[in-house]
C-alpha positions as CSV (number, residue, x, y, z in Angstrom):
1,X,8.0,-96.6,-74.9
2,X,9.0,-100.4,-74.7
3,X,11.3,-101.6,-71.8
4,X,14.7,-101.1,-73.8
5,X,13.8,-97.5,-74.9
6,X,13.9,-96.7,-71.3
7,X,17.0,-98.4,-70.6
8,X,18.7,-96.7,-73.0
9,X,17.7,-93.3,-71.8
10,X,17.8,-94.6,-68.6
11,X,22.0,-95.1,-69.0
12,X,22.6,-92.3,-71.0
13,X,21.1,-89.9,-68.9
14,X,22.9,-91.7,-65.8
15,X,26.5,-91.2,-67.8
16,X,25.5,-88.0,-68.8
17,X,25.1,-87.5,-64.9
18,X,27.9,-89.7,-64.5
19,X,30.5,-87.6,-66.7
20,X,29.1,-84.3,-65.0
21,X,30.1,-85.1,-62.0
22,X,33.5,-86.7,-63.1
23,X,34.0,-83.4,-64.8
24,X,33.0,-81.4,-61.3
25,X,35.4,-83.3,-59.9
26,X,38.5,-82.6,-61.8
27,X,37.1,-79.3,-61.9
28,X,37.6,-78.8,-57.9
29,X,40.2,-80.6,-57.5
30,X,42.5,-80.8,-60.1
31,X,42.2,-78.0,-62.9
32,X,44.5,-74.8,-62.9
33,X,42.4,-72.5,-60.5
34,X,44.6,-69.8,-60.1
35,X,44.1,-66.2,-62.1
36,X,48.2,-64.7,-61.7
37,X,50.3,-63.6,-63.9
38,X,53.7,-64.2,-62.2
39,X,55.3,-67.9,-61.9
40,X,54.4,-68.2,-58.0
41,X,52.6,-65.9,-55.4
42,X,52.7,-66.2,-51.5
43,X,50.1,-66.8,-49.2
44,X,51.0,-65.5,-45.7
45,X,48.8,-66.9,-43.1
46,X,49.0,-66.0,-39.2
47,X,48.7,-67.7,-35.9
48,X,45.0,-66.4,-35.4
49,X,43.4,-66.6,-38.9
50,X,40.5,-68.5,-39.3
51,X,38.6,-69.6,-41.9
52,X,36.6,-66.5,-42.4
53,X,40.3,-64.6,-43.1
54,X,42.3,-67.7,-44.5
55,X,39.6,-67.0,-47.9
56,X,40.0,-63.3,-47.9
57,X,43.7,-64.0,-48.5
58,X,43.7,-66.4,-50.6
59,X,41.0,-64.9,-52.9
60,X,43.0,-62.6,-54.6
61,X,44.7,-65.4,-56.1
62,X,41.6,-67.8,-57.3
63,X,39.8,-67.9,-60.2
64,X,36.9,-69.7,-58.3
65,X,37.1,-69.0,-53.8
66,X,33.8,-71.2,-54.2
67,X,36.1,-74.5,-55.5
68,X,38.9,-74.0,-53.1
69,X,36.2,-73.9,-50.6
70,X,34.7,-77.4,-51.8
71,X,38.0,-78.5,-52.1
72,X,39.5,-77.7,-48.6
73,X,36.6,-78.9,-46.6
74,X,36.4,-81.8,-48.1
75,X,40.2,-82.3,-47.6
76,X,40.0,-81.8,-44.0
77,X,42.1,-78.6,-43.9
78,X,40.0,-76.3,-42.4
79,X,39.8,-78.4,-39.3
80,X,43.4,-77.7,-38.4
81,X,44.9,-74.2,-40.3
82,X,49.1,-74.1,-39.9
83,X,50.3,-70.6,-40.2
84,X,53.1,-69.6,-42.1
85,X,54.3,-68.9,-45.4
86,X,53.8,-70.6,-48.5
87,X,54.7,-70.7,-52.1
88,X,51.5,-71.1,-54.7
89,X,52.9,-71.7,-58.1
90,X,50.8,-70.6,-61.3
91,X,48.3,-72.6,-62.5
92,X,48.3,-74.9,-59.6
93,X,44.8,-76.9,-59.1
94,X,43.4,-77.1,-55.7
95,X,44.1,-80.4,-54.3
96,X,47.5,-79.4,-54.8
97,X,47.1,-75.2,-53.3
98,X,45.5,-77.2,-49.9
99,X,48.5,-79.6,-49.7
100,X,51.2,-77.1,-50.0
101,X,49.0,-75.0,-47.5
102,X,48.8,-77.9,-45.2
103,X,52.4,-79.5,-45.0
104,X,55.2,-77.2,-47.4
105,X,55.7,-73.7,-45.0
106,X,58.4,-72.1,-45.9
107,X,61.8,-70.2,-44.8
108,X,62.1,-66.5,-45.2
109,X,65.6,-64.8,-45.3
110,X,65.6,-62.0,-42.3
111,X,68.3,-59.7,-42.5
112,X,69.5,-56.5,-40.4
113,X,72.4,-54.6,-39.8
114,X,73.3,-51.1,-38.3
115,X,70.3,-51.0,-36.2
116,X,71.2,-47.8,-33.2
117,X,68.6,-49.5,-30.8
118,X,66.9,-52.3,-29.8
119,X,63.6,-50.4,-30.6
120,X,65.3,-50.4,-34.7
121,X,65.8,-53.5,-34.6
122,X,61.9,-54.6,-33.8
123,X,61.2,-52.5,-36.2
124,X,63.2,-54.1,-39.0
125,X,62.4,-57.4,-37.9
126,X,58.8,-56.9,-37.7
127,X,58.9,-55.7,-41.6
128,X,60.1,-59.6,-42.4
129,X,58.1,-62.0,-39.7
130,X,54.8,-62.1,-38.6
131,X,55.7,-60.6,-35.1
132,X,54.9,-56.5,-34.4
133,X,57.2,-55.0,-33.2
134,X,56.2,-53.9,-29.8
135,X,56.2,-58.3,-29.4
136,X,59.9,-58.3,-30.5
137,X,60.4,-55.4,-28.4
138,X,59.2,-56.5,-25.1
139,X,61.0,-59.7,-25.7
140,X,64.2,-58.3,-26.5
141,X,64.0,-56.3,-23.0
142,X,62.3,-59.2,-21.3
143,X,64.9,-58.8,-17.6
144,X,64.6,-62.4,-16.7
145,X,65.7,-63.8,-20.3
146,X,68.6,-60.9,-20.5
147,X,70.1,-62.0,-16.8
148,X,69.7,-65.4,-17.1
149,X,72.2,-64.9,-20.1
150,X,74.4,-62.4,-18.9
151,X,72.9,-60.2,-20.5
152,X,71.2,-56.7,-19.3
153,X,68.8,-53.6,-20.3
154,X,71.8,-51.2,-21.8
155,X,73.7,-54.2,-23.3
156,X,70.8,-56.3,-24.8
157,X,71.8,-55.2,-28.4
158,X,75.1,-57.0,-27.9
159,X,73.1,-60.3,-28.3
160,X,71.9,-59.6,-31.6
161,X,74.6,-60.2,-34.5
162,X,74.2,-59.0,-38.3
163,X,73.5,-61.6,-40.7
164,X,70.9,-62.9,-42.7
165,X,69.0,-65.7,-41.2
166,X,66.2,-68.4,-42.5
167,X,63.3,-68.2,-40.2
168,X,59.8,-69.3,-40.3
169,X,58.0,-66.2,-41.4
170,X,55.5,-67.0,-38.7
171,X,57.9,-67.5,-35.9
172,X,57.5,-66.7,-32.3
173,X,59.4,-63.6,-30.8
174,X,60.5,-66.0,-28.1
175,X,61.9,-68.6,-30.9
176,X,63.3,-65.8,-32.5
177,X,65.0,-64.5,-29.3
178,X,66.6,-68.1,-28.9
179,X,67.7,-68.5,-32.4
180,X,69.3,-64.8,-32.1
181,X,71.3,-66.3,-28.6
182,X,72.1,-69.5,-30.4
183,X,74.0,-67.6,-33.6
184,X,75.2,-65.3,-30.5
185,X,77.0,-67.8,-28.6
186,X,77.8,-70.3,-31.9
187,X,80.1,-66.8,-33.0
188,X,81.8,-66.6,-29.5
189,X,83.8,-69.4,-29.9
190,X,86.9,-70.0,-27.8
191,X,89.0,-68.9,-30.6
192,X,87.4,-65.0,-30.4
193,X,86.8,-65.4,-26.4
194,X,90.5,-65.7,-26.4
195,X,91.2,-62.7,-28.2
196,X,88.9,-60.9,-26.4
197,X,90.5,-62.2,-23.2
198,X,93.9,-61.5,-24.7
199,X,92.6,-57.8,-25.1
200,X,91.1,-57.4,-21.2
201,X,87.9,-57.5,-22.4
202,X,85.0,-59.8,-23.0
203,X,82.0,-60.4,-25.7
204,X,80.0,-57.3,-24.6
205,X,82.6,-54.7,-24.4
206,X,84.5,-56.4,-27.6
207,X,80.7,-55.2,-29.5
208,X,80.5,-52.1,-27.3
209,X,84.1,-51.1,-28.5
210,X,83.0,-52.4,-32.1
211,X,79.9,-50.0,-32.2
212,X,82.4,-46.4,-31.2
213,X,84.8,-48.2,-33.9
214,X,81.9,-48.7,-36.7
215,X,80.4,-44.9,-35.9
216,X,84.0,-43.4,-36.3
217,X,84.8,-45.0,-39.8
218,X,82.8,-47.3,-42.2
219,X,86.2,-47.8,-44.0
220,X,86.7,-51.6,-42.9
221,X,90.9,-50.6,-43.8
222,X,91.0,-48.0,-41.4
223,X,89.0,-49.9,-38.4
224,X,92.1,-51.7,-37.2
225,X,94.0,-48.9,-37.0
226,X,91.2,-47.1,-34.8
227,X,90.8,-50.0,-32.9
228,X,94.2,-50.0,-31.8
229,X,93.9,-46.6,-31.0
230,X,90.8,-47.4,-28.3
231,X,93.1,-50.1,-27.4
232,X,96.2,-47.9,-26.4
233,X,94.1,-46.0,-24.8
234,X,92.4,-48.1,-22.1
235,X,95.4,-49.9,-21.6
236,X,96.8,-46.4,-20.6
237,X,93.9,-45.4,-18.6
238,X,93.1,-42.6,-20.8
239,X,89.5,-41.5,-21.7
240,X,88.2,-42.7,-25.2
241,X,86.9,-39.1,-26.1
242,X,85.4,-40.7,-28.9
243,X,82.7,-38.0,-30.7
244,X,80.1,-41.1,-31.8
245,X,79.5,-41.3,-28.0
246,X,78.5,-37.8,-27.3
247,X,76.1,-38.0,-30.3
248,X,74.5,-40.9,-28.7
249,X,74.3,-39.1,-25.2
250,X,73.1,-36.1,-26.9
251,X,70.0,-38.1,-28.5
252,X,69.6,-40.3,-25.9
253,X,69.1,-37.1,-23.4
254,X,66.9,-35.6,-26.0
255,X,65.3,-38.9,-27.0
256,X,65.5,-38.0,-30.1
257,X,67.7,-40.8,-32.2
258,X,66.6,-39.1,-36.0
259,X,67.9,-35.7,-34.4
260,X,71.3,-35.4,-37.0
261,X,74.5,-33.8,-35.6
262,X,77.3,-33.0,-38.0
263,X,79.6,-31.7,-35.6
264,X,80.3,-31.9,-32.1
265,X,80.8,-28.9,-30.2
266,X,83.1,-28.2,-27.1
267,X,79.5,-27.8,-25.0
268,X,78.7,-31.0,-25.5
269,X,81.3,-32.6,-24.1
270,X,80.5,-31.7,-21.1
271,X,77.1,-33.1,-21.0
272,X,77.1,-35.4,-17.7
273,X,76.0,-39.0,-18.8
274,X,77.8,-42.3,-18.9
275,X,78.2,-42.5,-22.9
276,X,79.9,-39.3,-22.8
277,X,83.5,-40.7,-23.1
278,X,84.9,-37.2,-22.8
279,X,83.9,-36.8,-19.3
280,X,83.6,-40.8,-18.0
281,X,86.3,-43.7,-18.6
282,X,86.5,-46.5,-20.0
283,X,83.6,-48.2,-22.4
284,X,80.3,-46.3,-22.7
285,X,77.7,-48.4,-20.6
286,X,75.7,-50.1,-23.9
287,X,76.6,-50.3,-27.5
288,X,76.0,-47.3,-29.2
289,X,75.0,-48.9,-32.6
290,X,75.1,-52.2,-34.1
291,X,78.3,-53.1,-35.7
292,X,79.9,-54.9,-38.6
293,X,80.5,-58.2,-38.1
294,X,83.7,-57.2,-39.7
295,X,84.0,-54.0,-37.1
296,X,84.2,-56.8,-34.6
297,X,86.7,-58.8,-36.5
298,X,88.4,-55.5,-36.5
299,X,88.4,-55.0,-32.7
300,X,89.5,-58.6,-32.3
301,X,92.8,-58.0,-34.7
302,X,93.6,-54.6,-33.5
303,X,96.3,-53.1,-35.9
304,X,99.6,-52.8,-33.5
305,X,101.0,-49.4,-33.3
306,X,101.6,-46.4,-30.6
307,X,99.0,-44.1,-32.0
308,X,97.1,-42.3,-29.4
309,X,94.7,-40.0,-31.2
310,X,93.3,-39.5,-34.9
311,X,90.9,-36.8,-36.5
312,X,89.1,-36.7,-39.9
313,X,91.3,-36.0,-42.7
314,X,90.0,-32.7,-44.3
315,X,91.6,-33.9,-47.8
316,X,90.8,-37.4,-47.5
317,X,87.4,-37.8,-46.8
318,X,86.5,-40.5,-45.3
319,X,89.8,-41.2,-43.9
320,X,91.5,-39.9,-40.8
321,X,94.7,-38.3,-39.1
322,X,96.9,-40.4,-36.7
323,X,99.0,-39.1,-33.8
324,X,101.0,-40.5,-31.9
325,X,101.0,-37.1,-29.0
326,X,98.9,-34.5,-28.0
327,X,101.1,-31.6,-30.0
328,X,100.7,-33.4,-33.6
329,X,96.8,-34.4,-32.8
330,X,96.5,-30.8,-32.0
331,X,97.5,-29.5,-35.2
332,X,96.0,-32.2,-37.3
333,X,92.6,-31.0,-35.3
334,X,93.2,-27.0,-35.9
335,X,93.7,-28.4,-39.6
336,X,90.0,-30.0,-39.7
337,X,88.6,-27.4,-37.8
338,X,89.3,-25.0,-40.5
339,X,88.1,-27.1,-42.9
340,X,84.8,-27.9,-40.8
341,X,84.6,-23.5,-40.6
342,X,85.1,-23.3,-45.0
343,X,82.1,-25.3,-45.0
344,X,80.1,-24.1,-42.7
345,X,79.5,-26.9,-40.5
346,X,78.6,-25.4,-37.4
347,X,76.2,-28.5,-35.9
């Protein structure tokens, strides 16, 4: 074989080598290596993965775990792994899966509303961050974060405010906390602190008031009007007697907050505890649920009137009876119980 022959072979077999490798390349790097059907899938990675769990999460989602691998080490990314969450579109190569890994974490929207406890609301949080819920729980009672900001064990759900929020799926419980007091004290403005003032109260007992007002009526029309009622009624010195406190009292005795109670009956009114309005004064000592922003609006704007009293409409469900004595509450009352007896609702 003369000296060109050789050659020859020599560079063909070296671009054959050559364009193998080029191939490989844009093989590992840059073809489509994901195997979903959808437009995007997420990749949710926590604070302590490692490398070892990082691939069992993302494998679901490759054609080939062995490229990414290739890929990602020689990218540097294993070296420093950033939890969070992030958006892998379809047919996404892997230089591209390790750069949105490595620098494009996303927002989640966390919502919650009507939560009864501070233990509901860890729960519902910890369905939509990272965080467990016994995490969110122990920060939410933490005593030195709740008195540093006014704050204390029986009025700690005051802090937290319906809405939906953007958060880092992987942020910390103590983040979240802060972000939770931020919104907290960016909706206390001076306008609402003044009508809070205005009313005799302040922040806390305008949400403790809001959470008897969103238990007695859901109907955001009516909410004034009962709020005016609560407010007649501690301006008078008069016991709230409001029913949504004794059902608190009574599962808060129990400890039993799924326990359901249709009815309250005259026993239970006198069970001795502070969120028993019937037999203590003034605002029970915590909120008793989680209310409406609007429910708070509500209490803010009280509807101006001289009602004292108001039952459950027996023909208006939903709705309820004003009064503005004892004699016309009475009879609106002897009307609903009779109506409560037709159906049979004896607890």
């Amino acid at each position: 074989m003369n000296k060109r022959r050789v050659l020859v072979l020599l560079s063909l077999l070296l671009s054959i080598v050559g364009f193998y490798f080029l191939i490989r390349f844009y093989q590992v790097f840059f073809w489509s290596n994901t195997k979903f059907n959808n437009k995007y899938s997420f990749v949710f990675i926590d604070r302590d993965d490692n490398v070892d769990s990082l691939l069992t999460k993302v494998s679901p989602l490759l054609k080939s775990l062995k490229d990414f691998t290739i890929a990602a080490e020689k990218k540097g990314y294993f070296s420093k792994i950033r939890p969070g969450k992030y958006k892998i579109k379809k047919s996404m190569g892997n230089n591209s899966i390790v750069n949105v890994l490595r620098s494009e974490r996303l927002t989640t929207r966390v919502t919650f509303n009507n939560q009864e406890r501070l233990e509901n609301l860890a729960g519902r949080i910890s369905e939509q961050i990272e965080a467990d819920s016994i995490e969110l729980l122990n920060a939410f009672k933490d005593e030195q974060f709740l008195k540093l900001n006014g704050f204390s064990s029986t009025t700690a759900l005051a802090m937290y405010l319906p809405n939906t929020y953007n958060l880092f799926w992987d942020v910390t419980v103590e983040d979240f906390r802060q972000r939770m007091l931020e919104y907290y004290n960016l909706f206390w403005n001076e306008e609402r602190i003044q009508k809070a003032n205005a009313l005799k109260l302040n922040p806390i007992q305008v949400y403790i008031l809001a959470s008897i007002v969103q238990k007695e009526s859901l109907r955001s029309e009516e909410q004034n009007k009962i709020a005016g009622v609560y407010i007649n009624r501690l301006n008078k010195n008069m016991k709230l007697q409001a029913d949504p406190t004794v059902i608190y009292a009574i599962k808060k005795k129990e400890d039993n907050f799924n326990k359901v109670i249709r009815r309250v009956l005259y026993k239970d009114l006198k069970l001795n505890s502070p969120y028993n309005t019937y037999r203590y004064s003034g605002l029970t000592p915590g909120p008793i649920c989680m209310p409406n922003l609007s429910t708070i609006e509500a209490v803010l704007n009280p509807e101006s009137h001289d009602y004292l009293y108001f039952v459950a409409s027996p023909t208006n469900l939903g709705y309820h009876l004003f009064s503005k004595n004892l004699s016309d509450h009475n009879k609106n009352k002897r009307r609903y119980t009779r109506w409560l007896n037709s159906k049979k609702l004896f607890r």
